[in-house]
C-alpha positions as CSV (number, residue, x, y, z in Angstrom):
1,X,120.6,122.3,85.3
2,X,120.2,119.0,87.2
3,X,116.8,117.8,89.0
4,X,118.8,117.6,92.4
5,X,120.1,122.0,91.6
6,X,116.0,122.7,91.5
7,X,114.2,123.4,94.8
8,X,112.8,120.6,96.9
9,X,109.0,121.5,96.1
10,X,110.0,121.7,92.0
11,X,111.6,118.1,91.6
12,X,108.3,116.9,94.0
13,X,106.4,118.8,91.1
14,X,108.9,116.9,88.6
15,X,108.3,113.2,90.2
16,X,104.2,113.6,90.4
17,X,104.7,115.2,86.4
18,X,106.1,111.8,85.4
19,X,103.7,109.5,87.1
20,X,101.0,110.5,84.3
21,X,103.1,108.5,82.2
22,X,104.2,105.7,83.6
23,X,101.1,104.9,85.9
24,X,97.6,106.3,84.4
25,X,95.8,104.3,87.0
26,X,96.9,107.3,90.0
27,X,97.7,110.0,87.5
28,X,97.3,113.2,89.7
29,X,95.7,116.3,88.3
30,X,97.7,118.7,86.1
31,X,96.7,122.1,85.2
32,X,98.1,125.4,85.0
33,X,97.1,128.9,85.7
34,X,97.9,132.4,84.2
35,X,98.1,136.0,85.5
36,X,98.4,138.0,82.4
37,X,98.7,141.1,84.0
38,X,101.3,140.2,86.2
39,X,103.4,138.3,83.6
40,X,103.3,135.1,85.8
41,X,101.9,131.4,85.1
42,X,101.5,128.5,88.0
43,X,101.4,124.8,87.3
44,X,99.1,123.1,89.8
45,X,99.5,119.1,90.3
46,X,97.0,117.6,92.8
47,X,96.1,113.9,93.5
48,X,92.8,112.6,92.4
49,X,92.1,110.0,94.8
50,X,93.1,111.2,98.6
51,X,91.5,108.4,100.2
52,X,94.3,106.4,100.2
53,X,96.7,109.3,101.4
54,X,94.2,110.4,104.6
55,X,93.1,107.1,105.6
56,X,96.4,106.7,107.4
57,X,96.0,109.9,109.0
58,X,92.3,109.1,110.5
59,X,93.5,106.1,112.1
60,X,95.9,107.6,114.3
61,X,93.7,109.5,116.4
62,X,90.3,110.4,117.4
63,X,88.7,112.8,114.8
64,X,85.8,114.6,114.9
65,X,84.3,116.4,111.0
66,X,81.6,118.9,111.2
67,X,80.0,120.0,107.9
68,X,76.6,120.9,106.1
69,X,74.6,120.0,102.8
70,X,77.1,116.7,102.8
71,X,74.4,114.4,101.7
72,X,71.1,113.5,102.3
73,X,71.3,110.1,104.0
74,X,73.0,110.5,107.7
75,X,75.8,108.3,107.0
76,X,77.2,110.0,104.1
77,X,79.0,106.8,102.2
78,X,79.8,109.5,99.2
79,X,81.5,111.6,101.2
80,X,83.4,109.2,103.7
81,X,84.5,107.0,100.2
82,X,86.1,110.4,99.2
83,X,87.7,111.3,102.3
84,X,89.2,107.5,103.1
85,X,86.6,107.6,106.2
86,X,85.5,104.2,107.5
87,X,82.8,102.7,110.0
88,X,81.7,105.9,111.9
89,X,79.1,107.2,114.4
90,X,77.4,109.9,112.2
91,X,75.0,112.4,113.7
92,X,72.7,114.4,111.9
93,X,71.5,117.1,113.7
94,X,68.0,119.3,113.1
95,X,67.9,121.3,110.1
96,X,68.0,124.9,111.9
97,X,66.3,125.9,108.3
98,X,62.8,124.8,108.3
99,X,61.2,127.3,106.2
100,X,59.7,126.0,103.2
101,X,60.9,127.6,99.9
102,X,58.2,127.6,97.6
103,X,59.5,125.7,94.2
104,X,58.5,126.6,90.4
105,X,59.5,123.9,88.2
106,X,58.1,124.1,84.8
107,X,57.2,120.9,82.6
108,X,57.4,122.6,78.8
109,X,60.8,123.8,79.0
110,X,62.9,122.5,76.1
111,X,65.9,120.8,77.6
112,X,69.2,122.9,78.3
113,X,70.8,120.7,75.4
114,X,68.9,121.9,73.1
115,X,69.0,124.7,70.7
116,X,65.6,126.1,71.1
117,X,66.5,126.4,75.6
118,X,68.1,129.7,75.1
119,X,65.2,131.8,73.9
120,X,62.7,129.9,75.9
121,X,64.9,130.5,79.5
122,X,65.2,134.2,78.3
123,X,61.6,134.2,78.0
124,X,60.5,132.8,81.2
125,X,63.0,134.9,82.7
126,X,61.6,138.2,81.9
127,X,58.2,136.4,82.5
128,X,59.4,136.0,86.5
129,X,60.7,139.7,86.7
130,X,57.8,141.3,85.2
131,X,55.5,139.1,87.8
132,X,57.7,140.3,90.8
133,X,58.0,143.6,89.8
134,X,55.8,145.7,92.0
135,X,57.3,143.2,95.3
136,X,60.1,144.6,96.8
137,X,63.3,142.4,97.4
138,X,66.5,141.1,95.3
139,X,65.6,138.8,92.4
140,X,68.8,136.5,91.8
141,X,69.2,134.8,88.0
142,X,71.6,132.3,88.3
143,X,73.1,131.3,84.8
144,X,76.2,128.9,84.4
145,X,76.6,129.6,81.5
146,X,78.7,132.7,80.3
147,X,77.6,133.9,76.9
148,X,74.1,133.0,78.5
149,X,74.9,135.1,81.7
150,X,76.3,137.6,79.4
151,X,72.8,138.0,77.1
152,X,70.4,137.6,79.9
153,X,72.1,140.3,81.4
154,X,72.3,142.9,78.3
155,X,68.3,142.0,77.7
156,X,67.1,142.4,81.1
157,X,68.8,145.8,81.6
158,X,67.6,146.9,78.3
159,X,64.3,146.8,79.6
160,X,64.9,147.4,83.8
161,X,67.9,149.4,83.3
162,X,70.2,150.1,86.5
163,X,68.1,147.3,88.5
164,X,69.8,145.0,86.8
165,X,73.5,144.4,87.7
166,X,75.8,141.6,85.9
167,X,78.1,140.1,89.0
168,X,78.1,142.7,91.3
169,X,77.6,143.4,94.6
170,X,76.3,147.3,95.3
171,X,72.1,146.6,94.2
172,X,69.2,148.5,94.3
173,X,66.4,147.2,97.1
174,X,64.8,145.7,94.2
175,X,68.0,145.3,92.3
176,X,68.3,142.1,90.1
177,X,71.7,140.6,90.0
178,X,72.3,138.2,87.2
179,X,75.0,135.9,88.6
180,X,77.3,132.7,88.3
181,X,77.5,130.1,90.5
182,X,81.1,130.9,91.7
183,X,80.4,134.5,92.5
184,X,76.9,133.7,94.1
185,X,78.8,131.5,96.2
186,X,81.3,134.0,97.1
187,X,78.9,136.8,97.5
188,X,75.7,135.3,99.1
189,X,76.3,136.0,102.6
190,X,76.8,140.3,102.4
191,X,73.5,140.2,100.1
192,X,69.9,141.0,100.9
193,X,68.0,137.3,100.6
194,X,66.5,137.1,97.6
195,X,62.7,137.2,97.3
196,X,62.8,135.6,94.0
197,X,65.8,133.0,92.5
198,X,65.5,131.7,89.1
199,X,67.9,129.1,88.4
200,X,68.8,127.7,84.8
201,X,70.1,124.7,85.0
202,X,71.5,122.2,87.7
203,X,74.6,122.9,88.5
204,X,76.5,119.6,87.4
205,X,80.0,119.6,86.5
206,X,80.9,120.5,83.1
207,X,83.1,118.1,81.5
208,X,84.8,120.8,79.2
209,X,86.6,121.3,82.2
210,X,89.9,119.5,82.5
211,X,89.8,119.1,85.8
212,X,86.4,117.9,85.8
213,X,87.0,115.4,82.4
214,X,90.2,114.5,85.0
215,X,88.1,113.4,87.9
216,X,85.4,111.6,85.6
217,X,88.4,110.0,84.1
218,X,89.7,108.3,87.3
219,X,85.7,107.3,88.2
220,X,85.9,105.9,84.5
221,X,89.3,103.5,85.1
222,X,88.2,102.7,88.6
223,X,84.7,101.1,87.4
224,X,82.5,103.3,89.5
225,X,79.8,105.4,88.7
226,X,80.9,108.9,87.8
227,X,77.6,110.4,87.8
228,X,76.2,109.4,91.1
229,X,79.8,109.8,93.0
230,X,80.7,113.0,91.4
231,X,79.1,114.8,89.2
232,X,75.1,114.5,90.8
233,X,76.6,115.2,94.8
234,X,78.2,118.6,93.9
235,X,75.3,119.5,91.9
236,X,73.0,119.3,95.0
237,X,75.7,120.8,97.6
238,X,75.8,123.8,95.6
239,X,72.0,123.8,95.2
240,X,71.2,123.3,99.2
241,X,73.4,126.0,99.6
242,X,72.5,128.8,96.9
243,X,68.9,128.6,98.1
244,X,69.7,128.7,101.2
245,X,69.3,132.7,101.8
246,X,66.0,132.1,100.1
247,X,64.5,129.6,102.4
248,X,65.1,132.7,105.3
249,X,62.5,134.1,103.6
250,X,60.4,131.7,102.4
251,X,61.1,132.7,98.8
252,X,60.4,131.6,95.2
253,X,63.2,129.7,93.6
254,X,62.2,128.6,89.9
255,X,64.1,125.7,88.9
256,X,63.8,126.2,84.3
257,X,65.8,123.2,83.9
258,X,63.3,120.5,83.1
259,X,65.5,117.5,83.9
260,X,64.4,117.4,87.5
261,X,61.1,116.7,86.1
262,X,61.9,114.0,83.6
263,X,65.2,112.3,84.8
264,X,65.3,109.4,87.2
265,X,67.5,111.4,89.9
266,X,64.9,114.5,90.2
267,X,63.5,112.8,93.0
268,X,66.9,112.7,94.5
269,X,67.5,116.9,93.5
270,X,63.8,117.2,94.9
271,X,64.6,115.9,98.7
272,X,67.8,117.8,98.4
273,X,65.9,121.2,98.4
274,X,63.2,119.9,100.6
275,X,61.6,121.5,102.9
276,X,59.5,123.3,99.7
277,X,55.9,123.7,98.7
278,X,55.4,123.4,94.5
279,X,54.1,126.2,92.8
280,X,52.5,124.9,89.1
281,X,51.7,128.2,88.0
282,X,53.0,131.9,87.8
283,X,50.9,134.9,89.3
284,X,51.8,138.4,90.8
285,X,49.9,137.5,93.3
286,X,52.6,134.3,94.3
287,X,55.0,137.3,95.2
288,X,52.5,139.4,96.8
289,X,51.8,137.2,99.2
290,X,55.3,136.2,100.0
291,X,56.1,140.0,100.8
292,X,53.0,139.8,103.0
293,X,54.8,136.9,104.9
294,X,57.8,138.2,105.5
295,X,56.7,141.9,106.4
296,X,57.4,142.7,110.0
């Protein structure tokens, strides 16, 4: 069969396919997907850099972008790099979400690196339930990690039984739903705000993803810093908003990964979940008191 006999959105497909080749420098993003049960596959090709695409299309008329948890500073130079957005008039309105969460971040933690993290989070982790168990309200474990999500979850219902629910959505009043970050995402806004959220680590990129080790790739052969542009914004996007149904409530949100505490850009992570009040210590009496808060 010829390239011109093939559809007009296959031999697009087939033109981008052979650019990885013959220009690495705007390589788009190849990946594919598969539906087992359905028998079927998809093969996915995406530019990495739109900047240079949209830029064209900002300049022929006025446009107006309304968003939330884009970045801390009012201007947002990340995101308008991203998004081919020049010189702008950039408003930041009043945070409608003034409530203070309060914020457990422990200093002894090994680091999630590390081989001796896993027992230690599981520790802590039961350590938080068993503290909030006589308050009433959802406790949330978020864990990026799958085998982790997958043990945290078999241990805590060993010992809580039906509370405890692995990625699902019908809970008990004090149910505890052990989580990813995708499903949280998905989820979060049909779900009682949690009284308690235990986070394990930041949620930064992983680059055993291809499409991630794709992006840090083009931030590599363009000279620019991969961490600050990438990998560190969408870490604190996804943090302002997975705490966000527990700043309605004025909740606890433990943060167990001890890089916030010992890395240069904690400060920055810090101010991303401000407004907060720092709790250095663990007591039932933490969650008592935040019950007592929020009780009509």
């Amino acid at each position: 069969m010829e390239l011109g006999d093939l559809p007009d959105a296959w031999q697009k497909f087939w033109q981008q396919f052979q650019k990885v080749n013959t220009n690495l420098s705007s390589s788009p993003l190849l990946w594919a997907t598969i539906a087992r049960r359905q028998g079927l596959f998809s093969l996915h090709c995406v530019p990495v850099e739109i900047a240079k695409i949209l830029s064209p299309i900002w300049q022929r008329q006025p446009v107006v972008l309304i968003g939330n948890t884009l970045e801390p500073e009012t201007e947002a130079p990340i995101f308008r790099q991203r998004f081919g957005l020049g010189e702008l008039t950039c408003l930041k309105f009043s945070d409608s979400q003034t409530e203070a969460i309060q914020l457990y971040v422990p200093y002894q933690l090994p680091l999630p690196n590390t081989p001796e993290f896993q027992a230690a989070f599981i520790h802590k982790v039961r350590t938080l339930v068993c503290l909030s168990a006589t308050s009433p309200g959802l406790t949330v474990v978020l864990v990026g990690d799958v085998p982790l999500k997958s043990q945290v979850g078999t241990i805590l219902a060993s010992e809580f039984g039906s509370r405890v629910q692995v990625e699902k959505t019908c809970l008990d009043e004090n149910g505890i739903l052990v989580t990813g970050w995708e499903f949280w995402r998905e989820h979060q806004a049909c779900l009682p705000a949690p009284q308690l959220t235990v986070i394990a680590t930041l949620p930064l990129p992983s680059l055993e993803n291809p499409l991630v080790a794709g992006r840090v790739a083009f931030y590599k052969r363009s000279h620019q810093d991969w961490f600050r542009l990438y990998l560190l914004p969408t870490a604190l996007n996804e943090l302002q908003r997975a705490i966000a149904p527990a700043r309605e409530n004025q909740g606890i949100v433990a943060l167990l990964d001890r890089r916030v505490v010992n890395r240069s850009y904690g400060a920055q992570i810090l101010a991303a979940l401000s407004p907060l009040a720092r709790i250095n210590y663990l007591d039932p009496s933490l969650f008592s008191q935040s019950s007592q808060d929020n009780s009509p």
